[in-house]
Residue, then its C-alpha position, 0 to 999 in steps of 0.5 A: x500500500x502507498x501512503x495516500x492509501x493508509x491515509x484514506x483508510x484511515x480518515x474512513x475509519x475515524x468517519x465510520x467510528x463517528x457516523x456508526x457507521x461501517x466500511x468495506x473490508x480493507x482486506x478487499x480494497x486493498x488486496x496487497x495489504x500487510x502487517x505493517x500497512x495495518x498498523x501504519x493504518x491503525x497510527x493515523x486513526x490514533x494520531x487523529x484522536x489524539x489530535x482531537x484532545x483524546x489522549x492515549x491512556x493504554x493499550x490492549x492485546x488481542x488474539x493471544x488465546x491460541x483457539x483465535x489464532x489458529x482460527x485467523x491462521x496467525x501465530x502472535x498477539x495483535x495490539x491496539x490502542x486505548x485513549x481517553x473517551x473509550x474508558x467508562x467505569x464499572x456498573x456504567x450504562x451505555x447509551x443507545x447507539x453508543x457503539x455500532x455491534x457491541x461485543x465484550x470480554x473479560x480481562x486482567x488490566x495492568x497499570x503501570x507504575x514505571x516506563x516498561x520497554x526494550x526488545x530484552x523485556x522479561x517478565x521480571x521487568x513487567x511485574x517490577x513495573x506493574x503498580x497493580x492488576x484489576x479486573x476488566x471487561x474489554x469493549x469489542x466493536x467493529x468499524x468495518x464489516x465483519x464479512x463481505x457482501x459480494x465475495x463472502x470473503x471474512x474479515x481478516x487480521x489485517x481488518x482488524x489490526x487497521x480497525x485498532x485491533x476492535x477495540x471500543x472501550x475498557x471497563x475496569x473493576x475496582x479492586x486492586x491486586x498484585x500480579x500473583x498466580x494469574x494463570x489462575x485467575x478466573x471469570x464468571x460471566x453472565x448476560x442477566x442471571x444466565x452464564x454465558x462463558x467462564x475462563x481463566x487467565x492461563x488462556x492468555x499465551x499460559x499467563x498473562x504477564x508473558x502478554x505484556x512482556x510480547x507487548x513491550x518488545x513489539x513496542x520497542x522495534x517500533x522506538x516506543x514502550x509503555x508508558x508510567x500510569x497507563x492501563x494495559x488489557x493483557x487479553x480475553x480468556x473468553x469467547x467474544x458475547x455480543x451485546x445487543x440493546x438490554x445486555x446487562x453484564x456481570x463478571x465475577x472474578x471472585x476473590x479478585x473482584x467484579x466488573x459490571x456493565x449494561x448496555x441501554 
């Protein structure tokens, strides 16, 4: 892809996300399209909020269970970014229309104490840097069709990575944890008082400190690292739940703490 094109993708992102609105796959579009077209696409959708007074607060990780790559033929993690007006809090209403095929899933949020960086990151370095770990619920959404129309061709990775990895919002819980044994931290989720998935963290590449260690190294090729003070959504270790108008959300960590969400 050339640069006007990454451009023009991108303006029709920051447009559909605006509108609610959605755009053909870029995968169709553009059919030579690659990683790092992908995440040069994602950048400028960034660069245009921030540009708007919607600072960067975070980042999320996708696709680290191994069920979602093998499902996209893909061996690594993807990446997006969190900013400032994706963040709401736990028990909060979303407003009809808010977003356009809202789904949700259950994380474990890092926050930040110290910059974190360095293609060398271990997890030493991550648990040294992580000021605490919450429950969280990942807001999913989609500016570009999750299928085409004409070709029936499915949306692909490099869709997704351009659309800011899916991400739409975060939810997090208001308990504070150490960073201990979180394989073993688990979920129950449930739509109303139905349980809909349950999960543990060992889902997330068998821990999901080894996520943010991922994270901080792909940063660092890029000239770039975590940063003191910003939240990081390690990944889902449940199936997405789509979240139609009258969803109400309860995830139960347990010992660890809840996260609550309804959908108008």
């Amino acid at each position: 892809m050339k640069l006007e094109d990454h451009r023009h993708a991108a303006a029709a992102l920051v447009q559909a996300e605006r509108d609610r609105t959605q755009i053909g796959l870029l995968s169709v579009a553009y059919p030579d399209i690659g990683m790092d077209d992908a995440y040069a696409i994602q950048k400028q959708v960034v660069a245009t909020k921030v540009a708007t007074g919607d600072p960067v607060i975070g980042w999320k990780i996708g696709l680290t269970s191994r069920a979602m790559q093998m499902a996209l033929n893909i061996d690594i993690p993807d990446s997006g970014v969190l900013t400032r007006s994706m963040r709401f809090d736990s028990g909060a209403t979303i407003p009809t229309g808010h977003f356009i095929e809202p789904r949700i899933e259950a994380e474990i949020a890092f926050v930040m104490q110290s910059d974190l960086g360095g293609v060398d990151a271990t997890r030493a370095d991550v648990l040294a840097a992580t000021k605490y770990v919450a429950p969280a619920l990942e807001i999913l959404d989609t500016r570009i069709l999750r299928r085409d129309p004409e070709t029936g061709q499915a949306r692909k990775v490099f869709d997704t990575i351009s659309d800011n990895a899916a991400n739409a919002g975060i939810v997090l819980g208001a308990s504070r944890n150490a960073p201990d044994n979180l394989p073993w931290v688990g979920a129950i989720v449930s739509v109303g008082d139905v349980v809909e998935e349950t999960g543990l963290g060992a889902g997330v590449l068998g821990d999901p400190v080894e996520s943010v260690v991922w994270l901080a190294r792909r940063m660092a090729l890029y000239g770039d690292q975590i940063k003191a003070g910003q939240v990081i959504l390690s990944g889902s270790f449940i199936r997405p739940i789509e979240c139609p108008p009258g969803t109400d959300i309860h995830a139960d960590f347990g010992d660890f703490g809840r996260v609550d969400l309804s959908f108008a």
